[in-house]
N, C-alpha and C positions, 0 to 999 in steps of 0.2 A: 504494500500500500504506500502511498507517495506520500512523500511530508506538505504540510501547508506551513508557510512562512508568514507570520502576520508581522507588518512593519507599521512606526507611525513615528508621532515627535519623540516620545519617551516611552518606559517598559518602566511600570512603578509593582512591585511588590514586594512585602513583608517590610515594608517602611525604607526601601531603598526604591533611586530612580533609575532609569539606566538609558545609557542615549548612541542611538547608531548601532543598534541591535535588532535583530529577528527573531522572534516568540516562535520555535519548532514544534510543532505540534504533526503524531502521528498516531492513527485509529482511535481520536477524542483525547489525548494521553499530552502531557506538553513531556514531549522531549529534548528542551535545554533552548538556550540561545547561542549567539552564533554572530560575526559580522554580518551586517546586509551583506558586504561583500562575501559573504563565504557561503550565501545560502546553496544547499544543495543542488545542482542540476535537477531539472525536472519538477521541481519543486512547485505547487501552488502558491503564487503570491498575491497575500491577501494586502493590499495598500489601502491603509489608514492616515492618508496625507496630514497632519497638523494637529490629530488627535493623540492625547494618552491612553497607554491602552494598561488596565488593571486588571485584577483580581476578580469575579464575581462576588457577590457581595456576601452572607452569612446572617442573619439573624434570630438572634435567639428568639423573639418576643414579635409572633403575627397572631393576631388577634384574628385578622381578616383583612379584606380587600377587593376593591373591584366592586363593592355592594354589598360582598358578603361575607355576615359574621359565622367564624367556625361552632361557636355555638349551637346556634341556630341552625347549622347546616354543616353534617358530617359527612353526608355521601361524597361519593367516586366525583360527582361532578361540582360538588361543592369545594373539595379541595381543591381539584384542578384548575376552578376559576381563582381560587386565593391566590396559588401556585402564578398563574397565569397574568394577575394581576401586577404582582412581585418582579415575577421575573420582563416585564417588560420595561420594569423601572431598575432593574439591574440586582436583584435579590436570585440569588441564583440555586440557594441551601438556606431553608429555612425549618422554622418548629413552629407546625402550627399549633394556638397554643388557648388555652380551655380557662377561660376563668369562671371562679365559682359554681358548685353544680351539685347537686345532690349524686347520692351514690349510682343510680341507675342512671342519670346521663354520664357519668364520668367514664362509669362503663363502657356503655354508648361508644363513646369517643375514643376510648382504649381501643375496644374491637374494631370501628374504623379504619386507625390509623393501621391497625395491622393487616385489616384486608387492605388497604391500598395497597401496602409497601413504599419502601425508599425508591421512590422516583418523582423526577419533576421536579427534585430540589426539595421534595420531603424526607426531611432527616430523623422525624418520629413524631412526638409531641411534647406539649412543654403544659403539665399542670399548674394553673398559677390560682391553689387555692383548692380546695376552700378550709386549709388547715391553717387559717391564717388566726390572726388575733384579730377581735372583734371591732375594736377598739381604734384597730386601723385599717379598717374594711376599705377605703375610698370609694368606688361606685361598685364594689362589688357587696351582692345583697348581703347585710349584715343576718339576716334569720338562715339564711344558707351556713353559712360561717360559724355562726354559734349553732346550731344543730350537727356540722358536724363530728361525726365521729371516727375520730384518727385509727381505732382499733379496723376501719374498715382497710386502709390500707397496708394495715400488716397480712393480709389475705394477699394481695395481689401479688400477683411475678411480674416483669418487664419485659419475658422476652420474647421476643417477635414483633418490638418497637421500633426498630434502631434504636433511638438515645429517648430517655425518658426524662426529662426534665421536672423536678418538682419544685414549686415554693412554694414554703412552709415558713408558719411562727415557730421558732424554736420552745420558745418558752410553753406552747401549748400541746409538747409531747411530754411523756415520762420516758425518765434518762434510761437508754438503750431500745427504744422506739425508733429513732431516726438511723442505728445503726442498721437495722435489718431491712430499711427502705434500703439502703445504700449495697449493703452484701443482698439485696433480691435487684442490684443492679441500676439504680435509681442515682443522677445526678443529682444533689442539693442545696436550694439556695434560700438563702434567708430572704423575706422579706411582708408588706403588710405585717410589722410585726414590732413592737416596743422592747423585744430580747435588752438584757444587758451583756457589759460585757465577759462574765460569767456563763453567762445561757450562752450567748454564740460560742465561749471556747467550749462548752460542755459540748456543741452540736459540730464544732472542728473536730474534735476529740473522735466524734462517732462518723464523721466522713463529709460532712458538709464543705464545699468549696467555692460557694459562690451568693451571691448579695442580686436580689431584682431589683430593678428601674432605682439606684442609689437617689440617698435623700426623700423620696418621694412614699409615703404612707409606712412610714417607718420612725421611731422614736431620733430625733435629733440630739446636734450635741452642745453642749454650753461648760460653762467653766468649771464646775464640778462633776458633771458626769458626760461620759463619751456620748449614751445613746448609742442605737443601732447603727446611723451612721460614721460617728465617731471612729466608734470599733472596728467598721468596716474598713474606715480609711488608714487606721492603725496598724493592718492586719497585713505585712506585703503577701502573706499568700492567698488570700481570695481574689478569686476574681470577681468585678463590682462592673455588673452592667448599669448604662445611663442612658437615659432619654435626651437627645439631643433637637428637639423640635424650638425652643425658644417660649414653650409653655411649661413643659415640667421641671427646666433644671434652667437657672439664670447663666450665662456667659461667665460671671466670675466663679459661680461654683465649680462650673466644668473646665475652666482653668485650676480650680485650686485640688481637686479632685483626681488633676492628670498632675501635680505634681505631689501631690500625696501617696500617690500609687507608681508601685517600680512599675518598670515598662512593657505594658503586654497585660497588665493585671485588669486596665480601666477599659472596656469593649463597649460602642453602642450599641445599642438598640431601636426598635422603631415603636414597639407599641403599639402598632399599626392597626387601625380599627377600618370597616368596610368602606368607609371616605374613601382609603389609601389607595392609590392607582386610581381612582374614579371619576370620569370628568362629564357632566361636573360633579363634585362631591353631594351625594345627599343624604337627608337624613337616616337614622335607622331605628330600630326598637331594640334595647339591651333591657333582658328580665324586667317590662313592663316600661321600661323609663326611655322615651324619645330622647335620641342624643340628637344634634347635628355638627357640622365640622364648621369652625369660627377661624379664620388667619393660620391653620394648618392644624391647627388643635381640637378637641371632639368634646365636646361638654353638655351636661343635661340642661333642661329647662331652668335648675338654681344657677348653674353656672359653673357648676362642679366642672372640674375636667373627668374626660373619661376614658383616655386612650388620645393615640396623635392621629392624625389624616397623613401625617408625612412617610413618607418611603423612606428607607435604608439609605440611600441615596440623596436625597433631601437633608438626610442628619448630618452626610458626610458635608452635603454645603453649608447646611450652617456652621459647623462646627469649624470650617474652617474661615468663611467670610463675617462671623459674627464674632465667634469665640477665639481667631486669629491661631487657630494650629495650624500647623505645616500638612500641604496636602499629605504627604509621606505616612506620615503620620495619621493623621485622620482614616486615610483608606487601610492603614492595617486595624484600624480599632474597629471598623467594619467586618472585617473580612478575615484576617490571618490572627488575631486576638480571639476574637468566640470562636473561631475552628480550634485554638487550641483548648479554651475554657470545655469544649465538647470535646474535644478527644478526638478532632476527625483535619485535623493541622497537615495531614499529609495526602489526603483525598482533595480537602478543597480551601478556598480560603487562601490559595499561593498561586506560582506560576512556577516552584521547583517542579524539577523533575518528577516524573510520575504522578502528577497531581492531574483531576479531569480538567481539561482544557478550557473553562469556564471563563470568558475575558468579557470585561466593558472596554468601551471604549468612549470617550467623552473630551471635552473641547477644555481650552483654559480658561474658559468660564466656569466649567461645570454643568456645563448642559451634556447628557448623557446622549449619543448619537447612534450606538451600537451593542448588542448583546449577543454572547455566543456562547452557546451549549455544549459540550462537549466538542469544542471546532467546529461546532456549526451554527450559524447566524439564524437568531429567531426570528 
């Protein structure tokens, strides 16, 4: 089978840029770069005249997209449009991901995700809830949350998910509860949750590695005590995902949070609710409550926030035109950061070798102009 060369202005990934290179790519597979001048004979040359061409993007945290929320809509063709929606905005691996639910949807959603399988850029699912603390419910329904019961997911296995994503309150298991989520194969991350910083080392202790949407429905920190954020930020080995829309988390926080955290530790996220990918965005019904999407943001009738409207891809611009990161940077906290927070750093989320050939391509603006699937343009 013949190599495809994709050429442009720069070859940026894992936080490095690279200039006067060819992206090899053979049977969806990147196999290395190379001078333009040295591209193979025979070779397919793919010319991306004046664009950057990256990573595809990674997100831990899709709600939905396109119109529609995975809640609401678990089938084959429900995820595909989420999938669908994502990936035309340059989300190429994602987790689509389940807030609040009583025991028999959560199920629901388990068995889904396993009849689909990992494809399309579904890498499993990401429970966000409803073992959460009540206390810091944010839109998700507080009678869900205080009814449930954690005993339920000591029953379950994970496998036949790909990755399982869970977040939980720490403080609302009994100590060695969250270990047997983690040994039945369950990633874990803190958040909706007041923990101190006792409760989160007890829940490190038992396998916990990672923090949802930082600072946001979670115990803050002030002069005498960390809080759940605090802790988090204290902590260099969690990984601490952030919402980067310019609704959940301020410019200075997300500077002071990328210097709080070694490098590789702080990953966006999008939060993405059915807005996301939608043009034009419109409204939607989450468990009874009308959200709509307001300036990239999704909020109910009080005004609450509720999830963002923005893409993975959106995060990376703001984060970089607002919150002044180096693009370098910003696109690995997308992409090569949560591939390695999930464990899947060498399939995607890069452009090393042997990774699926997953590339954007996009202007020095940041306007996205190209997506490509395994070397092949959607």
């Amino acid at each position: 089978m013949s190599f495809k060369a994709f050429t442009g202005k720069s070859i940026v990934s894992e936080g490095k840029r690279t200039v006067g290179s060819a992206l090899l790519v053979e049977a969806g597979l990147i196999k290395g770069m190379c001078p333009e001048s040295a591209i193979p004979p025979g070779a397919e040359h793919i010319t991306l005249s004046g664009l950057n061409l990256a990573a595809g993007l990674v997100d831990a945290q899709v709600n939905g997209g396109g119109g529609i929320l995975f809640n609401d809509n678990t089938s084959e063709k429900g995820i595909d449009g989420i999938a669908k929606a994502h990936r035309a905005a340059g989300t190429t691996s994602f987790l689509p991901t389940l807030i609040s639910e009583p025991p028999e949807k959560t199920m629901a959603a388990l068995n889904a995700i396993r009849k689909y399988g990992q494809k399309n850029g579904v890498l499993g699912i990401h429970l966000e809830g409803p073992f959460l603390n009540p206390e810091r419910s944010g839109i998700h329904e507080k009678d869900i949350i205080a009814k449930a019961d954690t005993s339920f997911l000591q029953t379950q296995k994970f496998s036949g998910l790909g990755i399982c994503l869970i977040t939980v309150a720490p403080e609302m298991f009994q100590k060695g509860a969250l270990k047997k989520l983690r040994d039945a194969g369950a990633i874990l991350a803190a958040g909706h949750s007041a923990a101190n910083k006792d409760q989160l080392a007890q829940a490190r202790n038992e396998g916990l590695t990672g923090i949802t949407h930082l600072y946001n429905a979670m115990s803050g920190m002030s002069a005498r005590e960390t809080g759940l954020s605090g802790a988090a930020l204290n902590d260099d080995a969690l990984w601490c995902g952030i919402i980067a829309d310019g609704a959940h988390v301020a410019p200075d926080m997300l500077r002071l949070a990328d210097k709080a955290k070694p490098s590789g530790k702080l990953f966006l996220v999008s939060d993405a609710m059915p807005p996301s990918g939608q043009h034009p965005p419109q409204p939607f019904m989450l468990q009874g409550k009308r959200i709509k999407a307001e300036n990239g943001k999704c909020v109910d009738e009080r005004g609450a926030l509720a999830g963002s409207a923005f893409t993975l891809f959106e995060c990376v611009r703001y984060a970089v035109t607002q919150a002044g990161f180096k693009l370098e940077h910003a696109l690995a906290m997308a992409s090569y950061f949560p591939a390695q927070f999930l464990g899947v750093e060498q399939q995607v989320g890069t452009l090393a070798v042997g990774a699926r050939a997953d590339i954007i391509a996009f202007d020095d603006g940041l306007h996205l102009k190209h997506v490509f699937i395994a070397g092949n343009a959607v």
